[in-house]
N, C-alpha and C positions, 0 to 999 in steps of 0.2 A: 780180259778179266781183271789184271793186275792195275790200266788203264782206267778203269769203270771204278774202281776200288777207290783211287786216286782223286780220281772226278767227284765221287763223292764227299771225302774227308775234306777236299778242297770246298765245297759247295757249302757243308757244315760248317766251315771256320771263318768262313765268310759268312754267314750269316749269325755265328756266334756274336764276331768282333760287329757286326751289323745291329746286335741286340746288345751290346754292352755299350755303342753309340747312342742307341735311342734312350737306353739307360740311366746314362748321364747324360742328358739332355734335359733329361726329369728334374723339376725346380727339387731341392732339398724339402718342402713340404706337401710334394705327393709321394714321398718314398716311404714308407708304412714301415721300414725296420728303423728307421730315426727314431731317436727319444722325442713324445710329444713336443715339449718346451723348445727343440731345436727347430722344431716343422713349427710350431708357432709364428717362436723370432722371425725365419726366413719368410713367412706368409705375411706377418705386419707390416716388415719394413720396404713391402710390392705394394702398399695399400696408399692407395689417396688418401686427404682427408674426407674426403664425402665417402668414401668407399669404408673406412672406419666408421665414420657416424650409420651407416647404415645398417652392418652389423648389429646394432646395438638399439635398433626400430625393429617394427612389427608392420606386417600386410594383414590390414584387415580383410574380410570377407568383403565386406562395403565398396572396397578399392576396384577389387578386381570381376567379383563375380555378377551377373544377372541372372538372379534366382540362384536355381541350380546350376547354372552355365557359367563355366569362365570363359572370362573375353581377355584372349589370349594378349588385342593389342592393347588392354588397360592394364597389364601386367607387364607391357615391355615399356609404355608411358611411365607408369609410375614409378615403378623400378628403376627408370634410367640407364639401366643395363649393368645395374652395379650387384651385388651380391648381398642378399639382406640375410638379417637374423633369423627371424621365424614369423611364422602364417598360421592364421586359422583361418576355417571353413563352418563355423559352429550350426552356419543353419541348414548344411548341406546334410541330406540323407547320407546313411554309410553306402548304402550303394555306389554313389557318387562322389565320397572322398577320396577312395586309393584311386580312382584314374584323373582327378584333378588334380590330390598330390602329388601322383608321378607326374603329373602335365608341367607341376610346378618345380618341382623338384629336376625334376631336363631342362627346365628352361635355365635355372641358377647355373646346372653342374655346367654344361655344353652351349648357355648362347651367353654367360659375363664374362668378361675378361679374366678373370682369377680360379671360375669354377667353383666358389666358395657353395656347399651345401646347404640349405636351409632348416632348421629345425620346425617340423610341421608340430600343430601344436592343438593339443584337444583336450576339454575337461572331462575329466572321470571321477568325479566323487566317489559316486559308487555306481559306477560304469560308465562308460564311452556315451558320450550325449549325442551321438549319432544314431539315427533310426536302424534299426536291427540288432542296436547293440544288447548283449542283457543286462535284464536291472536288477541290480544286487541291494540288499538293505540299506537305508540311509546308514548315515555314519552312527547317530546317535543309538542304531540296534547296533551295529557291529559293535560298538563298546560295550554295551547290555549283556553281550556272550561273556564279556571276563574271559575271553579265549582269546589269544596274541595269532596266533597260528592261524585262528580265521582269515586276519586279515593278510599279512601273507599269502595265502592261499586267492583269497579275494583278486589283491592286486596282481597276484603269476595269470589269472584267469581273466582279468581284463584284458591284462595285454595280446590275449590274442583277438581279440574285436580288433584292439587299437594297431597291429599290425596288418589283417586283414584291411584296415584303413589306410595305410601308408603313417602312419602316425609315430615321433619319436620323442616330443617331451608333455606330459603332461599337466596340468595345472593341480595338485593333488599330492601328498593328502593335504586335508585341513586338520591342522591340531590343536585348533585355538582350546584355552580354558574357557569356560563361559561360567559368569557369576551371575548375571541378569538373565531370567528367565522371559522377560518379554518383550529379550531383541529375538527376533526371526530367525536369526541363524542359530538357533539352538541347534538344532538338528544335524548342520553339519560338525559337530563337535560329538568327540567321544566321552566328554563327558567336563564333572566339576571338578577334576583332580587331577594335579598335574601329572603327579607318577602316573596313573593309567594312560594318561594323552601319550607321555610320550614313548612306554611303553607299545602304543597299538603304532604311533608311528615311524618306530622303526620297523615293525611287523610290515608294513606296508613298504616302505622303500627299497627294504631288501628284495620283499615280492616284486616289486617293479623292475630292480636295478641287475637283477638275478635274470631276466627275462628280456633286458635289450630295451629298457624304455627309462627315459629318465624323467627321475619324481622332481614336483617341485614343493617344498615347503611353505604351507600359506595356512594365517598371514603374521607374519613377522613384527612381532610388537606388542605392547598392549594391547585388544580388540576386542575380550569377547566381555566385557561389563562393562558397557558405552552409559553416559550417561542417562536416564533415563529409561533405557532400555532401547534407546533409536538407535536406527542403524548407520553408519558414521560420526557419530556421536563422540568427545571425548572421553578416554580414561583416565582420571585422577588416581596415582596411588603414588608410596613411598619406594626406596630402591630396594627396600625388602619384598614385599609384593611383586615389584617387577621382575624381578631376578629368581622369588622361590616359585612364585605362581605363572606368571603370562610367559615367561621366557625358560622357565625351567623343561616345558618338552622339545624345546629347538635347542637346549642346549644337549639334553639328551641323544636325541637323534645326530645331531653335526657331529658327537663324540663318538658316536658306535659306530656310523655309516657314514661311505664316500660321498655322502647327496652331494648334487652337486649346485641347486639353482631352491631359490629361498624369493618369496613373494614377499614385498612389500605392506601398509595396511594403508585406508583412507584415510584415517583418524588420526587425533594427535593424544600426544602423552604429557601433563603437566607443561601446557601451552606450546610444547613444541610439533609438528607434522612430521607422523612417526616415516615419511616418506623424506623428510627433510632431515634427518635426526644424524647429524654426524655419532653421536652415541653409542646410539639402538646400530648402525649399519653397518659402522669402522668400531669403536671404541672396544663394543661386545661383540657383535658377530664377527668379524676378525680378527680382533688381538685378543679377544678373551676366551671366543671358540672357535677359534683357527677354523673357519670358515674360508674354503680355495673358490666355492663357484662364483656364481654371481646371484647379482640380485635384480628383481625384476618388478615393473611397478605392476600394485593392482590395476584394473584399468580406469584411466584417467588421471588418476591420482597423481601426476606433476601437473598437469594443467587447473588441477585445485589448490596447489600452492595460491595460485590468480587468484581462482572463482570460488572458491569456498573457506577457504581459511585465510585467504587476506594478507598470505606475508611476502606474498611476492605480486609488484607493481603490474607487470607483463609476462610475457613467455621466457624473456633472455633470464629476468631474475629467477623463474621457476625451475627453468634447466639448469643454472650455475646452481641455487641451494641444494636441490633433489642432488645431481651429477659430485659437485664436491664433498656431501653427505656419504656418497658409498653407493648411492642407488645407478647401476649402470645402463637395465633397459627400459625402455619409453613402451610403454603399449597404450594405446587407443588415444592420444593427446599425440601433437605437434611442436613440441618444446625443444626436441633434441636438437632437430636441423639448426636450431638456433647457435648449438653450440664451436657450428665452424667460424660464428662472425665472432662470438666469443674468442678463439684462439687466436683469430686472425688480429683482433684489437689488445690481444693481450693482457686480458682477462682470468684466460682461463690455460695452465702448461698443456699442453698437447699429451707429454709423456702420462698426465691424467686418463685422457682417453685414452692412450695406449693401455691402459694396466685394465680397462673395462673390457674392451677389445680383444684382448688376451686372456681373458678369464671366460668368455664365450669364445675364440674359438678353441681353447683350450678343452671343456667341455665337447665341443663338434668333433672334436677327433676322437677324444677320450672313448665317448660313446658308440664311435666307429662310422661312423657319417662319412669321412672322404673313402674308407675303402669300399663303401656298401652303403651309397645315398640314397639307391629306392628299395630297399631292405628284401633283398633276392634270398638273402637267408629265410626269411620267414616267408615266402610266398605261398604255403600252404597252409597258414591260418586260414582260417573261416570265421564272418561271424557267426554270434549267439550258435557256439557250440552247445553239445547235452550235457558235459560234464559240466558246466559253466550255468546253467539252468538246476542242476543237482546240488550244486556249492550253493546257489540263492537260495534255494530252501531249507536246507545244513544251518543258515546263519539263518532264516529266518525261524526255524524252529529250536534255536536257543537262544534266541534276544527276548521271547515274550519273558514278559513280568509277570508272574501272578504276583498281584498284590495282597488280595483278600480271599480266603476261600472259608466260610461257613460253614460247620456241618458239615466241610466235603461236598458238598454242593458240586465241585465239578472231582473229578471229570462225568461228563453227561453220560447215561446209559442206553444207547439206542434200542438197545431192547425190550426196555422200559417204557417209552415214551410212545403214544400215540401221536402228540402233533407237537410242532414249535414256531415259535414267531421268531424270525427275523427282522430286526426293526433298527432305522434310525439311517441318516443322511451315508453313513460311512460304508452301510450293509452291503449295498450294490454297486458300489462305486471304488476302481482303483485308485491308492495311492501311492504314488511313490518317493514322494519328494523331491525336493529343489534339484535343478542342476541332474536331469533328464530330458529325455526325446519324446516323451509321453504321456496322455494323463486319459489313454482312451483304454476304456476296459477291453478292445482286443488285445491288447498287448500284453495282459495281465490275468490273475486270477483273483475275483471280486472275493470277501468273506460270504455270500449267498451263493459265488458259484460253486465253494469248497465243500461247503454245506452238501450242497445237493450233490453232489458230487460223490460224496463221502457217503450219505444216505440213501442216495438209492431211490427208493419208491418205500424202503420200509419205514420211513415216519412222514406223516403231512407237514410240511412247510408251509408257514402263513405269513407271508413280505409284503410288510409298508414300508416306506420310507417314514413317516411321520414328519420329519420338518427337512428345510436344507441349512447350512452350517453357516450362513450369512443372515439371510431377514429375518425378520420378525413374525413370518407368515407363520398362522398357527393351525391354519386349516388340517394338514394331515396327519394332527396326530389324532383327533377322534378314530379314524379307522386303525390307527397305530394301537389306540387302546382294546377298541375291539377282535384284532389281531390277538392280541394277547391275553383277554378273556377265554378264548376258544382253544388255546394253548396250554400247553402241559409246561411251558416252560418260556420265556420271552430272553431272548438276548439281542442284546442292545448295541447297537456299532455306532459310535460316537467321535468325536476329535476336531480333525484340522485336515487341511488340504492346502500344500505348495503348487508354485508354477511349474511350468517343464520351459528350461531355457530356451531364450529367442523365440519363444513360439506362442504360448498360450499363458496368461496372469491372471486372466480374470477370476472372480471369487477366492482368492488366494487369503490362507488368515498363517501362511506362516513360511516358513523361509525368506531370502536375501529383500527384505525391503520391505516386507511385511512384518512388520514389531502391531504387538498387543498394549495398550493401557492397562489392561484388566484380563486376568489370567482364568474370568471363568469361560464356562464352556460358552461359543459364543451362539450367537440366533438366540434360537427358543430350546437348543438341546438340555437346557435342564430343565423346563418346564417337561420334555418328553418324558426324560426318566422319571419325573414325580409322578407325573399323570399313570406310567405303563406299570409303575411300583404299585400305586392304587390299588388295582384293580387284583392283588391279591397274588400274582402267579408270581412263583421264583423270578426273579431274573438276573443275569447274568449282563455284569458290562466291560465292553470292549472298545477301550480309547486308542482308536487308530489315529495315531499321530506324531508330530515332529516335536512336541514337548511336553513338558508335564501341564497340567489344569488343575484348578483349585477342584477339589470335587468332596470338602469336607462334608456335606451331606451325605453323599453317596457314599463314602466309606461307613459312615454311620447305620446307612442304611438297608445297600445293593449286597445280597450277601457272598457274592463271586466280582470280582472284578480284578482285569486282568492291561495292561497296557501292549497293544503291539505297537510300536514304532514302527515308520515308514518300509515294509518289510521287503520290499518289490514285488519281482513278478509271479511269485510261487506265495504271497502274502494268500491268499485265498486259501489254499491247500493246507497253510501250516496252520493257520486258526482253525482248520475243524479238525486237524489230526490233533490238535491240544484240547480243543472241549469238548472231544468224545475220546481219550484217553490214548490214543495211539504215539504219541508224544507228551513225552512227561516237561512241563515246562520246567525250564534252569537259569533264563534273566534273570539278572542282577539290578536295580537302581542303577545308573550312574550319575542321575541328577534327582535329587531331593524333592519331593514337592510339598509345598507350600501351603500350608489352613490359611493364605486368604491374599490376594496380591498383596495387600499393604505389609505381610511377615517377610518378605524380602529384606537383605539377600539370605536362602534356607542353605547354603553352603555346609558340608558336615564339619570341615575342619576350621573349624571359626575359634577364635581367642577364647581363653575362659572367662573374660571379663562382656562378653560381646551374645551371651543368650539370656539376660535379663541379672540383677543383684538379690533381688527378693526372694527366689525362688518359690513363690507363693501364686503361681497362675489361678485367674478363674473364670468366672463364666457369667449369662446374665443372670442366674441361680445361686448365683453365688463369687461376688466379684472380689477380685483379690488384685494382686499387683505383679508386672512381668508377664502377661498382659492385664487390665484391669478384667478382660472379658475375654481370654483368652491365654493358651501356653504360648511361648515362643519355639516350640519343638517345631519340626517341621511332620507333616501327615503322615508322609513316609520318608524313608531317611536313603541315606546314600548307602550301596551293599544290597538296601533290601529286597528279596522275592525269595518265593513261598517253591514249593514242588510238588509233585502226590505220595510224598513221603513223608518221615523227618527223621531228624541226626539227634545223635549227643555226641558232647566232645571229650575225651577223655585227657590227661593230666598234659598241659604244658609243660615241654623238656627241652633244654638248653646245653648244648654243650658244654656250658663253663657257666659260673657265674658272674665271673672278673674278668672282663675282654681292654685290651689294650687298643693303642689308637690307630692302629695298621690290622687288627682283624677283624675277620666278618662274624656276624652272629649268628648261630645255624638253631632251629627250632624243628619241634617234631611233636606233632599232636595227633591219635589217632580219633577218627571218625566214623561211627557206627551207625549204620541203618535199621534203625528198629521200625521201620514199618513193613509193610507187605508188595511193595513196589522196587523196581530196579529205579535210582533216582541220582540226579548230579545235584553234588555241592560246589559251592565258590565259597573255599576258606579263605578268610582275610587277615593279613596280619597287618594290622595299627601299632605305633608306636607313641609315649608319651613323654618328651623332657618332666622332667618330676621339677626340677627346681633349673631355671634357667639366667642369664643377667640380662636375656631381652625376654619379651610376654613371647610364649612360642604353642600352636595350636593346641586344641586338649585331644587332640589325635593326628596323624597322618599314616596314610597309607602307605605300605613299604612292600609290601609283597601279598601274593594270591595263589589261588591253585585252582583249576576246577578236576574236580576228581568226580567218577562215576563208580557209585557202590552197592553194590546187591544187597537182596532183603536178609537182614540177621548179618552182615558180613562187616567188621571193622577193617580202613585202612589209612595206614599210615602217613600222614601228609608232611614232605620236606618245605620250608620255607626258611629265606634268610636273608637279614640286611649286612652292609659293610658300616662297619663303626663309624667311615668315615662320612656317610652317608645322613649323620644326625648331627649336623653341623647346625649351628645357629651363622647368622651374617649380625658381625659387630657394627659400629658404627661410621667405620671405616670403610664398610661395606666387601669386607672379606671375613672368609667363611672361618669360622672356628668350632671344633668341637672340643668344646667345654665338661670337666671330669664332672661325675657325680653319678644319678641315678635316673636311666631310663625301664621305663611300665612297656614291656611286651604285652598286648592286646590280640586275641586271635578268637575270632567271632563269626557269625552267620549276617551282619551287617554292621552298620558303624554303629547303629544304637544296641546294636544286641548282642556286645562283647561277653564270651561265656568262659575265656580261662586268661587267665594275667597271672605275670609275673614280672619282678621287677631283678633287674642287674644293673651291677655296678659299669663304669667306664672309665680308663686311665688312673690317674693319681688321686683315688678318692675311698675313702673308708666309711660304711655306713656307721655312725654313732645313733643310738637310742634317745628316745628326745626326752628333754632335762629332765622334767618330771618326772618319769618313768629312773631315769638314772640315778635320781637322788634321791629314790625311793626305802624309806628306813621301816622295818617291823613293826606293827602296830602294837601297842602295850595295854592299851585299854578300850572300849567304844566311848566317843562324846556324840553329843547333840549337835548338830550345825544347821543352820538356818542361813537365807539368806533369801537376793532377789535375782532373779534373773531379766537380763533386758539386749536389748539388740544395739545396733551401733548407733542408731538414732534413739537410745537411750525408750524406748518402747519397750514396755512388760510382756515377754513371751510366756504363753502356758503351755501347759500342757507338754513341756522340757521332760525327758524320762533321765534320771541320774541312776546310774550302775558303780558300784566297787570296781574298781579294776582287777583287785585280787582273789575275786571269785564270779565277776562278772553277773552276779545277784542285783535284781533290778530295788533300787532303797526307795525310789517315790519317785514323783512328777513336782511339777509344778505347779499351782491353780491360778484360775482365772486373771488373777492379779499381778501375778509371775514370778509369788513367793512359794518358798518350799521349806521343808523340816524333813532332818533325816537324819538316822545313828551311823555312825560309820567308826571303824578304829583312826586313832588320832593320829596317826601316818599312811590312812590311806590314799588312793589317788581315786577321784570320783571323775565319773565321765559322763558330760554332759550331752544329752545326744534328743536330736526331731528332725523329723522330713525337713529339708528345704534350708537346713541349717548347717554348717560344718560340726563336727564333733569335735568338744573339746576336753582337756582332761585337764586337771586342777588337783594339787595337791594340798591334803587337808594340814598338815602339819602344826596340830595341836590347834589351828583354829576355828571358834566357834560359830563366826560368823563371815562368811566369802559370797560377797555377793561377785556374779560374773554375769559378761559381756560373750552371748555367743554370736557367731558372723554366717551373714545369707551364704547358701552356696551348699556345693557336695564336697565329699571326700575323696 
């Protein structure tokens, strides 16, 4: 016994000291208790130079796969047997990505000499572009919620598609700003405001980064107000633009979250290729926002250094400018390999590509790749879970917009109604948007299948199509009209229709490459609605789509109208839970729309010198100036949408009035439901520099809230900015915030601010303005007369003057833009008309003051 006892302890210690050989045998960067950076160094300095440059390349589908099928030996050909960066499968069904992934992913860990793991790589806008994955709202609804938390929730809930794929970095999110409404990629954007872009994208990365999958930032640069509205197009702007607007949600995001990988853009910035741009890639993104990952091209985009933008002769010159720029990975172009003859002629320091090299695989560990390269931890995902099909109709029933509701027109009363038309190109047809696996109504719920669905057998349903969203053919809307004769009620599904990546384009009027000239609806869909308006019946319209459209008739006219954005696969269901009342819509605008393409850009936060001087719009009835036939307002404004209720806001409150330049500003307003519905609002709080030493917006957005309030019940909404947050950029191009006086704005949209307040900021004392200060006791009344006229010295009428010490209205102006009026001989008169500034003027004994008032508001 004592013998057996012996034998054992013997047998254990020998296999101990037998495991603490194999142990350290182990290179220093497969040992997982090492600090990252030390398994790094020791993994670079094993590395060829072709074994470096490959890291830092991409395997297309192209390369390796037939069809659905990989051909294992075109993957050990191309490869080399070296260990690359990362792979995509983009046209591979999900069924058949995790076993091609793992296929590929054994092949790096177990047949290359290093074992380096590969980052498999998949887009998910808004979901996994893989067949089975689910389709969640485009981007441009998930903005429309005004809810951060959605998207969060969104991206935890892709990732498990994307792991039941084998899937570890995604190309995602997009948080371009877009100024130009007719580039294509509207849709993928959250919207025209930088605070809300970057706002949704950190909500996203953290869902990603939270869940085992890493985000990647796209696209990095100016991009989203290309010239003309084309897509790759340049961005012209100043370094104030580029800094508060295009690069303000990447700077956002790199500050709050560890992202780790940031996309590139095609386009160039003030003649330079924002893929070439030592600037935009080293200057800003790492010395200014300490940016650790890397950076990765859109695809193609070094080999158009060559072929499209001309600054580079061949490939060698495309891969030094892009490469010594900052940009480290090569996707879909041949440039890179170039760069070992570069080092070899000494060109280019080697220790360059080391520092790219080290930043992906720096990233591959981080993310957990070498201890768990075919991701066994999640091997119990599933795709297109139920919970994940629950969250898409979540966002899609609070992205819709009601824009317009008449009379309460909606919500529709099914018990009411004997029959309804359903009509129009969008009715029967799903959409999802750009950068999906699908555009077949199995995959999806049409707006006619919700409909019916929702209704039962208890009202007749009457469906045309009437036109489709491309020709010109006019044939079907005669029966479209007839439909809606025989109808209690006609609604109208209208819009645009995107591609579903790698797979189907055709008839596409929007997403990635599909840009519009002309922003009205296109075919013949406004001929539809005039024609189905005709004929007398209510109707109700519904622009299912990826951007806004001119539709200023139809606001005039349609007296329901409602936007749903690309809503995904539950888009069917959530449109008739909203126009027959079971869902109260709560979208917000994120993007303005426009009375007419040529009013571009309708941006809400534009300069105050920048929506006309005259303030005198008008029409062919009546033409006036700013426009001569028109306002420069936009149709509907950024913020805006309507609910089945409505609010009042009661008194803005401020913690303090005098905040210094290290605190935040805390606000509290409450909100009251005076209708008879359970309803959400999206409080906004806007901000105004009052008097600045650069021209700085006449609003920006600074904070939101969406709160949900029962009928009769007020509640309280917290909102707050940091002082330091209302910085201006001098010309130096560093941020200052400057003492004096900012306008708190807190409103129901950017046009329809309902309580202000102004506070002071740092070293500044509000004084009373002169007039008013040097204001002395009137001792008797005189007569004064005088003219009025404008800057271009033009006689204005119809001017109303007031006392200011009793605010009593003394006369006008007439036609001529003379006036006569008694006032005391130290009062201060206030000259005041639409369209004009108010001014005040003091009389001080004299009798005749002619004044100069100036176009503009208050």
């Amino acid at each position: 016994m004592i013998k057996e006892s012996i034998s054992r302890l013997l047998l254990c210690g020998c296999l101990f000291l037998t495991g603490i050989s194999v142990f350290a045998q182990e290179p220093p960067y497969k040992q997982s208790q090492l600090p990252i950076q030390e398994r790094v160094d020791d993994l670079l300095k094993r590395m060829t130079l072709e074994e470096k440059i490959a890291q830092i390349r991409h395997i297309h589908s192209w390369n390796i796969f037939d069809g659905q099928t990989l051909d294992i030996e075109k993957l050990k050909s191309f490869s080399k047997g070296w260990g690359w960066g990362f792979v995509e499968g983009f046209p591979l069904t999900g069924a058949n990505c995790r076993k091609n992934m793992q296929a590929i992913q054994k092949f790096m860990v177990e047949e290359t000499r290093l074992g380096i793991p590969i980052f498999t790589v998949a887009e998910s806008l808004h979901g996994s572009v893989h067949e089975g994955s689910v389709i969640y709202p485009q981007n441009v609804a998930l903005g429309s919620t005004f809810n951060p938390e959605l998207a969060y929730r969104k991206a935890a809930m892709i990732t498990k598609d994307l792991h039941a794929q084998g899937m570890h970095q995604v190309l995602a999110p997009c948080i371009d700003v877009v100024r130009d409404l007719r580039w294509g990629r509207v849709e993928e954007s959250y919207g025209e405001d930088p605070f809300l872009c970057g706002l949704f994208g950190i909500a996203e990365v953290e869902g990603y980064l939270d869940n085992g999958i890493s985000p990647m930032l796209k696209h990095y640069g100016p991009h989203g107000n290309p010239l003309s509205g084309l897509n790759l197009a340049s961005v012209e702007c100043g370094l104030r633009d580029l800094h508060e607007v295009y690069l303000k949600p990447f700077e956002m995001v790199i500050k709050n979250t560890p992202v780790l990988a940031v996309m590139s853009t095609y386009n160039s910035w003030n003649r330079i290729p924002n893929s070439a741009s030592e600037y935009l890639l080293t200057e800003v993104l790492r010395n200014q926002f300490g940016f650790k990952g890397y950076v990765y091209s859109d695809w193609g985009a070094i080999e158009m250094l060559k072929t499209f933008h001309h600054t580079a002769r061949n490939g060698e010159e495309a891969a030094l400018q892009a490469f010594s720029a900052g940009l480290d990975v090569e996707a879909s172009s041949n440039c890179y390999p170039l760069l070992a003859n570069l080092i070899k002629k000494g060109k280019l320091d080697e220790d360059i590509l080391n520092e790219s090299v080290r930043r992906v695989l720096y990233v591959k560990f981080k993310m957990g790749l070498f201890e768990d390269p075919y991701g066994e931890q999640y091997i119990q995902s599933k795709m297109h879970p139920k919970e994940g099909i629950l969250l898409s109709k979540k966002i899609a029933d609070e992205s819709v917009v009601l824009l317009k509701n008449e009379n309460n027109i909606l919500p529709l009363d099914a018990e009411k109604l004997k029959s309804i038309a359903v009509i129009g190109p969008n009715a029967d047809q799903v959409q999802f948007g750009d950068y999906t696996w699908s555009r077949n109504n199995k995959d999806g719920v049409t707006p006619l299948a919700g409909i019916r669905q929702l209704l039962e057998d208890k009202v007749s349903i009457h469906y045309e199509k009437g036109c489709d969203l491309v020709s010109l053919n006019t044939g079907g809307i005669k029966n479209a009209v007839e439909a809606a004769r025989k109808s209690d009620v006609a609604i109208i599904f209208c819009g645009s229709a995107s591609a579903a990546l790698a797979r189907d384009y055709k008839s596409s009027t929007c997403g990635e490459g599909f840009d519009l000239n002309d922003l009205s609806l296109t075919g013949v869909q406004h001929r539809l609605i005039k024609e189905v308006y005709a004929t007398g019946t209510p109707v109700v319209l519904v622009l299912v789509t990826g951007k806004p459209f001119v539709i200023s008739w139809e606001k005039d006219h349609i007296p329901a109208i409602l936007t749903q954005w690309y809503a995904g696969e539950q888009a069917g269901n959530s449109i008739a839970d909203i126009l027959f009342g079971k869902v109260s819509p709560s979208g917000r605008l994120t993007f303005s729309f426009p009375r007419s393409t040529g009013h571009l850009p309708v941006y809400y936060n534009y300069l105050p010198s920048d929506k006309g001087f005259y303030k005198n719009p008008g029409s062919y009835e009546s033409p006036g100036r700013d426009y001569v036939f028109s306002s420069p307002d936009p149709l509907f404004a950024f913020g805006h949408g309507l609910t089945y209720t409505s609010f009042v806001y009661n008194s803005l409150v401020t913690d303090k009035e005098h905040y210094n330049l290290s605190d935040t500003i805390y606000i509290k307003a409450g909100i009251k439901n005076i209708g008879k519905r359970q309803g959400r609002e999206v409080v906004q709080l806007y901000v105004r520099d009052k008097v600045s030493t650069v021209v700085t917006p006449v609003k920006q957005l600074r904070d939101f809230k969406k709160v949900t309030v029962m009928p009769g019940n007020t509640q309280t909404v917290g909102l707050k900015v940091a002082v330091k947050d209302l910085y201006i950029v001098d010309n130096e191009n560093k941020r200052v915030v400057e003492p004096g006086e900012f306008e708190l704005q807190i409103g129901a949209a950017s046009d329809n601010i309902l309580q202000r307040k102004t506070i002071a900021v740092g070293d500044f004392e509000y004084t009373a303005s002169e007039a008013t200060a040097n204001t002395v006791k009137s001792s008797k009344n005189i007569i004064i007369r005088g003219e009025i006229r404008d800057v271009q010295a033009t006689l204005i009428d119809n001017v109303r003057i007031y006392a200011n010490s009793s605010g009593k209205l003394l006369g006008k102006s007439d036609e001529k833009g003379r006036y006569k009026v008694e006032a005391g001989n130290h009062e201060i008169l206030t000259f005041k008309k639409k369209g004009y500034q108010n001014i005040e003027v003091p009389v001080d004994n004299l009798e005749v003051i002619n004044v100069r008032v100036n176009y503009g508001e208050n």
